[in-house]
C-alpha positions as CSV (number, residue, x, y, z in Angstrom):
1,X,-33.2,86.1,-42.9
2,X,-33.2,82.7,-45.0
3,X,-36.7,81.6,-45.3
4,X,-37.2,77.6,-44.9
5,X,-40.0,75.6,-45.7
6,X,-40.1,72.0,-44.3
7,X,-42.4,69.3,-46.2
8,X,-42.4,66.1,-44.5
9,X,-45.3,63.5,-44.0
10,X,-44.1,62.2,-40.4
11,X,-45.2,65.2,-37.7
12,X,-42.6,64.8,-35.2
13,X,-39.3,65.2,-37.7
14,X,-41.5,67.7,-39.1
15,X,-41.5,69.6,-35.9
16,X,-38.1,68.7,-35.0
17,X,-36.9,70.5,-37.8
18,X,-38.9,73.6,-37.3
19,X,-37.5,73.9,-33.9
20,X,-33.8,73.7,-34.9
21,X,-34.0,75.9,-37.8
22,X,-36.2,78.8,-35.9
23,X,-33.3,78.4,-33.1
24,X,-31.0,80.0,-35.8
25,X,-30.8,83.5,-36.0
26,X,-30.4,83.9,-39.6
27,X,-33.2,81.5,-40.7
28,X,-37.2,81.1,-40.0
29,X,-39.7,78.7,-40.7
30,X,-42.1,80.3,-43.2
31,X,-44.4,77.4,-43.9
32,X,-45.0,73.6,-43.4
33,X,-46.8,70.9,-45.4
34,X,-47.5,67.1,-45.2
35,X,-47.7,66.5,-48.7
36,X,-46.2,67.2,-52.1
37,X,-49.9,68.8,-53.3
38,X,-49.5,70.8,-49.9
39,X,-46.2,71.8,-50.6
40,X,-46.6,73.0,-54.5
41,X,-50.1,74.9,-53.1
42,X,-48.3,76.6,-50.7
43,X,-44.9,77.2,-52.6
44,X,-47.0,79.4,-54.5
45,X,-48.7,81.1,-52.0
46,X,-45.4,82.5,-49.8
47,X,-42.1,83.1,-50.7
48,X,-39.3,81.0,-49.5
49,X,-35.5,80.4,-50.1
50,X,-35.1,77.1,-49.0
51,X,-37.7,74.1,-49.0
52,X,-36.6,70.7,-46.9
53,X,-38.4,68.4,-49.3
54,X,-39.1,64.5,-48.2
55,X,-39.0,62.3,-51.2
56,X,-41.8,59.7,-49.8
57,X,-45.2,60.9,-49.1
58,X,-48.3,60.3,-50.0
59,X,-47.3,58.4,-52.9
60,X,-42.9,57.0,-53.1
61,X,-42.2,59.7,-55.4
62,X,-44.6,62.6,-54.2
63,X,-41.5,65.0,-53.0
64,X,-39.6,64.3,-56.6
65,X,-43.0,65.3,-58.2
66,X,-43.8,68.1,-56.1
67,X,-40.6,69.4,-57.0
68,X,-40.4,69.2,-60.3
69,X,-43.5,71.4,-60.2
70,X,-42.5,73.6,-57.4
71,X,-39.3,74.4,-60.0
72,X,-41.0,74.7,-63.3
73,X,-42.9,78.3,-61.9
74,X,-40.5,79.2,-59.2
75,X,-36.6,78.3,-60.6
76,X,-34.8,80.4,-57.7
77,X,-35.9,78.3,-54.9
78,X,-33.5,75.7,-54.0
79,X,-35.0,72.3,-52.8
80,X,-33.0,69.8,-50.7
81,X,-34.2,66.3,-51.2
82,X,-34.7,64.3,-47.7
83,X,-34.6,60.9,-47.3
84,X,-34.3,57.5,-45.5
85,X,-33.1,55.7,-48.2
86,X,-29.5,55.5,-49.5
């Protein structure tokens, strides 16, 4: 089982994507945060393979930050960078 973690600020993508990834059968929603400090706390606190990382937050580089952070203790985990921007 691949476990995801979703970090986005706007609830309704958030939930979006919790409900199309917990429809797989080979991946589950472990954990979900609103913000990059969120995301880094709870990074910590439960393993995951996969975080769905928003760039813009609370602040227009809070997803970058949070993980540069989230890497610098936990190197395995592989972070995909969302965005609205090109």
């Amino acid at each position: 089982m691949i476990k995801v973690a979703i970090v986005e600020d706007f609830e309704l993508i958030r939930e979006d994507l919790k409900e199309l990834i917990d429809s797989q059968e080979d991946m589950q929603v472990v954990w979900a945060a609103e913000t990059g400090v969120q995301a880094v706390e709870l990074a910590e606190k439960e393993a995951t393979d996969i975080i769905l990382m928003d760039i813009e937050m609370e602040t227009k580089d809070a997803g970058i930050r949070a993980s540069r952070e989230i890497l610098a203790s936990l190197p395995d985990i592989k972070i995909i960078i969302l965005t609205v921007y090109e």
